[in-house]
C-alpha positions as CSV (number, residue, x, y, z in Angstrom):
1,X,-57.9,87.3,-1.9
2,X,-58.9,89.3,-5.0
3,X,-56.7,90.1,-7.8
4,X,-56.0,93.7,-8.4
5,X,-56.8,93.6,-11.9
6,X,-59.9,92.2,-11.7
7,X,-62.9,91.0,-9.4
8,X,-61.6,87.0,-9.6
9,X,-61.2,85.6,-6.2
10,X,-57.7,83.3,-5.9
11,X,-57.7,80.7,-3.3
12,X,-55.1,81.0,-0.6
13,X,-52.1,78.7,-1.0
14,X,-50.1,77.4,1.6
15,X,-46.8,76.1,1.4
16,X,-48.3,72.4,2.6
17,X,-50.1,72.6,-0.8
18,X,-47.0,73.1,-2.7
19,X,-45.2,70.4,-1.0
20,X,-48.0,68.3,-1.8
21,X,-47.9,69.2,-5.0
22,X,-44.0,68.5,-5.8
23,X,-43.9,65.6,-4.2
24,X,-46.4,64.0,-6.3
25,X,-44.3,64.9,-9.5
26,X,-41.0,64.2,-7.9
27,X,-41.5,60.7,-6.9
28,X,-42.4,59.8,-10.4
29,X,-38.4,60.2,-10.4
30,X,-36.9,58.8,-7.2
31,X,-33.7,57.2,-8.7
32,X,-32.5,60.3,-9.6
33,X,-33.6,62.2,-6.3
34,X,-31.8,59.6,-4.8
35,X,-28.6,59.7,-7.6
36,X,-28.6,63.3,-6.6
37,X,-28.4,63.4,-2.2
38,X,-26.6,60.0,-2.3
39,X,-23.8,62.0,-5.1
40,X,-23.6,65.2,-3.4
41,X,-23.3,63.1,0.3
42,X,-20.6,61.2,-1.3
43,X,-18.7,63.5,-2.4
44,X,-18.9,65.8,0.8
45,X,-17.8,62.9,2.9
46,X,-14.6,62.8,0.1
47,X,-13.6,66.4,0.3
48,X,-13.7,65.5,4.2
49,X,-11.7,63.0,4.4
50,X,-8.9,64.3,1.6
51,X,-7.4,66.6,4.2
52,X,-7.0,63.9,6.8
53,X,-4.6,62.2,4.6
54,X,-2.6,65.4,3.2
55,X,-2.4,65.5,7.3
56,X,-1.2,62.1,6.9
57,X,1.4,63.3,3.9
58,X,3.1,65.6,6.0
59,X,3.3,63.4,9.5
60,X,5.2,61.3,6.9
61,X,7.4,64.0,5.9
62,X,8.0,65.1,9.5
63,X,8.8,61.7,10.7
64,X,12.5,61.9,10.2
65,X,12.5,57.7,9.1
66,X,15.0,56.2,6.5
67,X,14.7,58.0,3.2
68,X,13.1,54.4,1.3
69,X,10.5,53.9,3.7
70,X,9.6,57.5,3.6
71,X,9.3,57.3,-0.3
72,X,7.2,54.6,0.0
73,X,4.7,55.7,2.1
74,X,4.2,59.2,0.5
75,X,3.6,57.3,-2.9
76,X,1.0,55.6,-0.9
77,X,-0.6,58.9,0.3
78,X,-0.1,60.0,-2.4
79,X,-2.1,57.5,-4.5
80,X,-5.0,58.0,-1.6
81,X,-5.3,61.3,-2.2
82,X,-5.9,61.0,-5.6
83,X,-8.2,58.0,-6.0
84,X,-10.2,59.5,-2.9
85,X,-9.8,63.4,-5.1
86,X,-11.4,61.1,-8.2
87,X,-14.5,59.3,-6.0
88,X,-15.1,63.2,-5.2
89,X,-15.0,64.2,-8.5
90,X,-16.7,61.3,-9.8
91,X,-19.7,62.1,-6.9
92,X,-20.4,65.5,-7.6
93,X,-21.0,64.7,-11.6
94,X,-22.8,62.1,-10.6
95,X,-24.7,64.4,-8.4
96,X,-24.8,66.9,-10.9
97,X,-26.0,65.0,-13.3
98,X,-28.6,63.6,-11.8
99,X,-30.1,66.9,-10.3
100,X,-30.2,68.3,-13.9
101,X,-32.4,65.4,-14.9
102,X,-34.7,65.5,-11.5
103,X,-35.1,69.0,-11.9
104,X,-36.3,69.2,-15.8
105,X,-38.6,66.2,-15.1
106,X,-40.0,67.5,-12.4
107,X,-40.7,71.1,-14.0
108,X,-42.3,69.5,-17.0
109,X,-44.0,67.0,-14.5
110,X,-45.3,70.5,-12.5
111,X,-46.3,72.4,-16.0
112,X,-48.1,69.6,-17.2
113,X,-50.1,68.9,-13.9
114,X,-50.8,73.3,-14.3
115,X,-52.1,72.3,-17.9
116,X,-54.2,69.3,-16.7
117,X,-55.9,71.5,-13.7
118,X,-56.3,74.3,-16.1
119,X,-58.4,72.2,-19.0
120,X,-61.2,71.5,-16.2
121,X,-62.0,75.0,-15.8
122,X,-65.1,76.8,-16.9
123,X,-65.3,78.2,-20.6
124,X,-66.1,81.5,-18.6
125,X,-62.8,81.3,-16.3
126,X,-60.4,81.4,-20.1
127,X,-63.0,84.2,-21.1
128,X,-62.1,86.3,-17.8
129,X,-58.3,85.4,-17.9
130,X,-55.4,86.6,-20.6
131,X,-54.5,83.6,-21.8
132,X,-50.6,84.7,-21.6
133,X,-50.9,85.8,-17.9
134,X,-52.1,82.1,-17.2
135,X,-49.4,80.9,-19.4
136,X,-47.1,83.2,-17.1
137,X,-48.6,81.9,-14.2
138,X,-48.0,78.2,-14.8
139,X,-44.5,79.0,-16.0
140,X,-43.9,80.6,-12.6
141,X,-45.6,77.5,-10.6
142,X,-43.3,75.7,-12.2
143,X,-40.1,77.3,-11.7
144,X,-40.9,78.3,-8.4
């Protein structure tokens, strides 16, 4: 493939490269790939079962028992629902959190591999190239 704005032939790139690519930077930072699924999982699997025991609440309410055991049991629900409303809470920073740190490491990890490639090119290649639109370029790679 040739570049519009001048005769320099780019190599095509396939998504298998990329992949390639990311994964050797990314698992340079597994515990935090894994902070972030096993945080966002967690809480997903909270904010599913919260509405199961607000079902729960309301049986209660319905139920039509002795006033005392009633109370009882919605304090209990109640108490559920909010230590299971905290684990959800408590998941998603966690997930949050840990996503924020995989994704800056890995973009520094992906411009400095750029960089690395870039140094073992030709003294002709940098004399051919803006140096800004490979700047630009590795900025994109990296984002992307």
């Amino acid at each position: 493939m040739r570049s519009k704005k001048s005769n320099i032939i780019y190599p095509e790139v396939h998504i298998t490269d990329v992949l390639f690519f990311l994964w050797q930077v990314a698992r340079k930072h597994w515990i935090s790939l894994f902070l972030t699924i096993s945080g966002v999982v967690a809480a997903s699997l909270f904010e599913v079962i919260i509405p199961i025991y607000y079902k729960h609440f309301f049986d209660i309410l319905s139920s039509g028992q002795n006033k005392e055991i009633i109370a009882s049991q919605l304090f209990r629900a109640i108490f559920v629902i909010l230590i299971l409303g905290a684990g959800a809470w408590a998941s998603w920073r966690l997930g949050s959190f840990a996503n924020s740190h995989f994704e800056a490491k890995t973009m520094a990890g992906l411009r400095q591999q750029a960089y690395d490639y870039l140094t073992y090119h030709s003294y002709s290649f940098f004399i051919n190239n803006f140096t800004g639109a490979l700047v630009q370029r590795v900025g994109r790679y990296a984002r992307a």
